[in-house]
N, C-alpha and C positions, 0 to 999 in steps of 0.2 A: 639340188644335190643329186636326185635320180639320172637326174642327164647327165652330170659332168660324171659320176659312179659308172654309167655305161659307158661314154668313151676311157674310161680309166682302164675301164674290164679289157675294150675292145684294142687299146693300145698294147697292152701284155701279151691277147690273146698274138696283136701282128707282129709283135717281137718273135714269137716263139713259134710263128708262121714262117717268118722272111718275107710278110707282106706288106703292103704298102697303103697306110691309112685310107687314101682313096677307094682300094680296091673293099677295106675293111666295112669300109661306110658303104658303097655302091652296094653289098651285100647284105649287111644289117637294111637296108632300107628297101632292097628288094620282097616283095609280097609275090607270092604263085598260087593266085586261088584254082577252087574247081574248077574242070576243066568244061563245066556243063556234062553233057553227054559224053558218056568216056566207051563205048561202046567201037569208035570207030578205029582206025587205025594210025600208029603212035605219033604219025606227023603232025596231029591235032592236035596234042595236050598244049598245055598252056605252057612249057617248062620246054619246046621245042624249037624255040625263036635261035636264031643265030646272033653271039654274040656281037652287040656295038663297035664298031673301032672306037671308040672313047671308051669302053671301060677294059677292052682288049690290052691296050695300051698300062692300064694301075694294076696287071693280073697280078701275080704273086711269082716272085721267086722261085719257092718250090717247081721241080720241073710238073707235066703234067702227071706223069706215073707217078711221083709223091701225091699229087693232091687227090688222086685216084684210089690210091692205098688206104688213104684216110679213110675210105666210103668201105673197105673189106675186112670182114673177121675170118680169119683163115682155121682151116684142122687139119690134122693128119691122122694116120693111121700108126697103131703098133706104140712102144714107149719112149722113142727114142724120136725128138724132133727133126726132120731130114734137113742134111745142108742147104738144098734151096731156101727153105721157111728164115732158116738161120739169116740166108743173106738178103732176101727182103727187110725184112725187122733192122737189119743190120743200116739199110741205105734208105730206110723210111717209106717205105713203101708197104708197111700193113697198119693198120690200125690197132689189131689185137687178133684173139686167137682165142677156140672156143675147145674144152677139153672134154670126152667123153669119159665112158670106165674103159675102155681096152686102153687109154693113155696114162692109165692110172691101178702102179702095182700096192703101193701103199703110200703114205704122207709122205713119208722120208724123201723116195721117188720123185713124184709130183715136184715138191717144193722144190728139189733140186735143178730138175726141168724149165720150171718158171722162174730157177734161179739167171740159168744159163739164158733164157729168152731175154730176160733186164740186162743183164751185161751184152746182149747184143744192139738192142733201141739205143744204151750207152754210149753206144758208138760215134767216133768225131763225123762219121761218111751220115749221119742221121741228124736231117735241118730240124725235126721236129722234136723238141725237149717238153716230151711229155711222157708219162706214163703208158706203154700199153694196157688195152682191154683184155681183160685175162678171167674169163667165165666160163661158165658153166652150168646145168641144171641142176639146182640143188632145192627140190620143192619140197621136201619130206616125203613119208611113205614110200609108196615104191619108187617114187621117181627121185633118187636123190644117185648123183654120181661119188661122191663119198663118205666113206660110213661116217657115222653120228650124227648129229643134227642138220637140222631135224627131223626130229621120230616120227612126228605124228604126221597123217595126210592132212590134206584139208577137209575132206569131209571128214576124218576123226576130231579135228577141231570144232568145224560147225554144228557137229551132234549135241557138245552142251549148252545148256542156258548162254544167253548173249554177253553178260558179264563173266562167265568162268572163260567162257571162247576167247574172249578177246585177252584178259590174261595169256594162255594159250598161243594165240597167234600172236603176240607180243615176243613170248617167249620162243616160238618158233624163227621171227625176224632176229632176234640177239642170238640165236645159238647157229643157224647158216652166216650169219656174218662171223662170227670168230671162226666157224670151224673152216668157212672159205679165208676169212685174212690169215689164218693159222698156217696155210700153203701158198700161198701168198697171192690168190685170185684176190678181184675185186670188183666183181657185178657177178651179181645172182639171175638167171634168167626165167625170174618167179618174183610174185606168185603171179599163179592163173585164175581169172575174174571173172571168169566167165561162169552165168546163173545159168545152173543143168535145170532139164526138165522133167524126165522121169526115170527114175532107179534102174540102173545101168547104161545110159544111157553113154557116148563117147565119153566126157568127164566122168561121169559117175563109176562108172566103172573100172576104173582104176583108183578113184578117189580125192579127183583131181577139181573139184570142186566143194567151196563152202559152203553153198546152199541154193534151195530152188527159190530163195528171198534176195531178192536184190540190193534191200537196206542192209541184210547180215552180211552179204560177200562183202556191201560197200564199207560197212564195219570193221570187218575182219582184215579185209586185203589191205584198209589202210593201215591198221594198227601192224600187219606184220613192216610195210614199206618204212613206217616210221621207224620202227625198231633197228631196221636192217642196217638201213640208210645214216643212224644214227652210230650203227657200231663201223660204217666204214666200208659198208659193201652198196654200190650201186642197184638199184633194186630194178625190173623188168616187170609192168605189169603185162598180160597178158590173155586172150589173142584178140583182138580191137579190131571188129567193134562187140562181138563176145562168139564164140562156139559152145554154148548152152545148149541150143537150141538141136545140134547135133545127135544124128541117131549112133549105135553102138556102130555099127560099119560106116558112118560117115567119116573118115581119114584123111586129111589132106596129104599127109604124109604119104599114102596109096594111090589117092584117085584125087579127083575134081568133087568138089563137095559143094552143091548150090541149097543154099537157106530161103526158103522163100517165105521171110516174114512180113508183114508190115512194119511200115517207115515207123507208127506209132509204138509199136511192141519195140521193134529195136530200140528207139530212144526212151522210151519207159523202163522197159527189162534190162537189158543188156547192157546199156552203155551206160547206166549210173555209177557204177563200181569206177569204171575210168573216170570219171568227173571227178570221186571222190577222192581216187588214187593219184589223178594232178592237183589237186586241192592238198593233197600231203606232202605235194613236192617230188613225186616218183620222176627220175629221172629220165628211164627210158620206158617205151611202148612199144610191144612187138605187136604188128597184123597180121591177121588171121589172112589163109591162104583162102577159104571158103567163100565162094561170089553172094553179094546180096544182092538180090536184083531190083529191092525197093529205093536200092541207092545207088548200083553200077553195073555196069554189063563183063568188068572183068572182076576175078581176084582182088579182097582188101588191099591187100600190098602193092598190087597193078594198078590200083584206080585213083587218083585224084580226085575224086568225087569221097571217096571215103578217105585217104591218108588228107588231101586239102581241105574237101569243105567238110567231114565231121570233126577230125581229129583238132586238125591245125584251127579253122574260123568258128566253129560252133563252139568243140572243149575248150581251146584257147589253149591247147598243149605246146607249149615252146620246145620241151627236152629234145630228145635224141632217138628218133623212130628206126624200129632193128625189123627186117624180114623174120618171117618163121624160115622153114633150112629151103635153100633157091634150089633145093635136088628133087622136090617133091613131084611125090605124085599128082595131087592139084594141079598143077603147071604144066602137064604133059603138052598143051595143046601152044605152048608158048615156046616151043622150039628150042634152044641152045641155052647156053649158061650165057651164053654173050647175050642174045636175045630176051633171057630173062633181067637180066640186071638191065637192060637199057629200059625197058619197061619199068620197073621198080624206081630205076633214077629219075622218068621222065613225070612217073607220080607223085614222086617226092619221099621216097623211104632213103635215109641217111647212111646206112649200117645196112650190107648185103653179107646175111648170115650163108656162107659157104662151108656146109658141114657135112659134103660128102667124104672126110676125111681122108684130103688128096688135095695136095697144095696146086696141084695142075687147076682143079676147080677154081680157088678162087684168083691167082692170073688169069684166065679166062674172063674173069667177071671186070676185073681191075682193068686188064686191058684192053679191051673194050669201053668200057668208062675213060679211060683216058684218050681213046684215038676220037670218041664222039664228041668231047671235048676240046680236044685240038682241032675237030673237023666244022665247031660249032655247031653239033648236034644236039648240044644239052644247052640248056640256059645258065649263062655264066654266072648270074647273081645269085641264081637258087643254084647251081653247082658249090659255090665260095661260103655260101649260106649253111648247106649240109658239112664240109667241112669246116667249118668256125664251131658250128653246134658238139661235132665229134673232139677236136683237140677240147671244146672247152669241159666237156665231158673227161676227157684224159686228163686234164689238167686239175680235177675236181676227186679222183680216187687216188690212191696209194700206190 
């Protein structure tokens, strides 16, 4: 019954593709592990092969700029969505779309906004019948993009006893899912899992962190994802494999930020919370832009050694892997937005978060992803692979 249940899934999924069972199965059964040493330069990775003419032939329908869109969250600027954004969404070519507070004057607003973005996916010109990705940060404390829930940070939660906490962070996942389905978003890009290490530190200081105990964040981060998840909002554990360990100036968001832990600390410390957090069925995982060099010589997000061999074969995370923002500072040494998403796609990250709020960004990202794929630049089974994971993600929220 497991097996005939996965092609049942995968038959839907190719309906609502325009793909063609072949192609559905040559992807489902495609594996891209580590690439070994990922230090060298991208024509190495494992996900670099040029497509087969045998699976050339079962591709999918969709042109390649649709199946490309699939792999982009887009943003803009100011409250009013620009008519290019309109007509991407319109002809299938985004996946979703991530909202800050400058795109957001009150509820009434927003909701309106995200009304008009669904009446455009609606569209007869859009092969893909699925829900857009419609997020946003909404962690509590300081970091939430619209008012109300939830109130509390995280490290206001992890300050009490283990059992008042987890209440707490329960009640924090039930009150960011209504008050995100409420405007009609549906993936939270939280919580953040990552175990701080000493008071103020990057997390801590802003109170972005549940604790310097890896059993309580694993606690806590589950009990919020269960809640979230349960009221209808897609949950985002984050930044994998953790930024704990981060000093108060360490930013990826600014600079390049390198961790030089040990292999043993990272998988003891830091990366339990994610265990725990795909143990509750958390959908998506976002990587940290910060290099570990006990595991890679680029960027989480850049490396296949960390998104293939920790995430994907060690965790055993099947969901939907999201970049932290492709504008970052971190990334300086990675050249163009074209050049960064070829990188992130050739690692294996599904969802290129383009949040320089400026739809030029993420065409850039898109279009690139799609010429390296018509030129056989990407691996076409782990390209079809990343998209099957995103529609069945759309396909799974509201």
């Amino acid at each position: 019954m497991r097996v005939q249940r996965k092609w049942l899934r995968a038959g839907r999924l190719a309906l609502a593709l325009g793909v063609a069972m072949p192609a559905v199965a040559a992807a489902a059964a495609s594996t891209t592990g580590a690439a070994g040493r990922d230090g060298g330069g991208v024509a190495g990775t494992a996900q670099s092969r040029v497509v087969p003419p045998a699976l050339a032939a079962a591709l999918p329908r969709l042109s390649a700029q649709q199946l490309a869109g699939q792999r982009v969250i887009y943003s803009y600027g100011g409250l009013t969505p620009p008519s290019s954004l309109i007509s991407l969404i319109r002809h299938g070519e985004a996946a979703g779309v991530i909202f800050f507070g400058q795109n957001i004057s009150s509820e009434a607003q927003i909701a309106g906004v995200i009304r008009q973005l669904n009446r455009a996916n609606a569209s007869s010109q859009n092969p893909v019948r699925a829900p857009l990705l419609l997020m946003t940060d909404q962690e509590g404390g300081q970091v939430r993009r619209l008012p109300g829930r939830p109130y509390l940070s995280e490290k206001q939660i992890g300050a009490n006893p283990l059992a008042k906490a987890k209440v707490l962070a329960t009640q924090a996942g039930q009150g960011a899912a209504a008050n995100l389905l409420g405007v009609g978003m549906n993936v939270n890009l939280a919580p953040v899992l990552d175990v701080y290490r000493q008071a103020g530190d990057f997390d801590d200081q802003f109170g972005r962190s549940y604790s310097k105990n890896p059993t309580v964040v694993s606690d806590l981060g589950a009990s919020m994802i269960t809640a979230q998840q349960a009221g209808g909002v897609a949950a985002t554990a984050k930044h994998f494999p953790g930024l704990g360990a981060a000093s108060a100036r360490q930013n990826t968001d600014v600079r390049p930020v390198t961790l030089n832990l040990p292999l043993a600390t990272i998988r003891r410390v830091d990366e339990p919370p994610f265990q725990a957090a795909i143990n509750a069925g958390v959908k998506l995982i976002m990587l940290s832009w910060a290099t570990y060099p006990a595991i890679g010589a680029r960027p989480a997000g850049l490396s296949p050694n960390v998104v293939q061999g920790e995430l994907r074969n060690r965790l055993k995370f099947t969901g939907v892997t999201i970049t932290d923002a492709l504008e970052a500072g971190a990334l300086r040494a990675y050249g163009s937005t074209q050049n960064r998403a070829l990188f992130a796609a050739r690692a294996g990250m599904d969802l290129l978060l383009c949040s320089a709020q400026n739809v030029t960004q993420g065409e850039q990202a898109s279009g690139e992803l799609a010429a390296a794929y018509r030129q056989g630049k990407l691996n076409g089974p782990a390209f079809l692979a990343s998209v099957n994971r995103v529609v069945t993600l759309r396909q799974s929220v509201k």
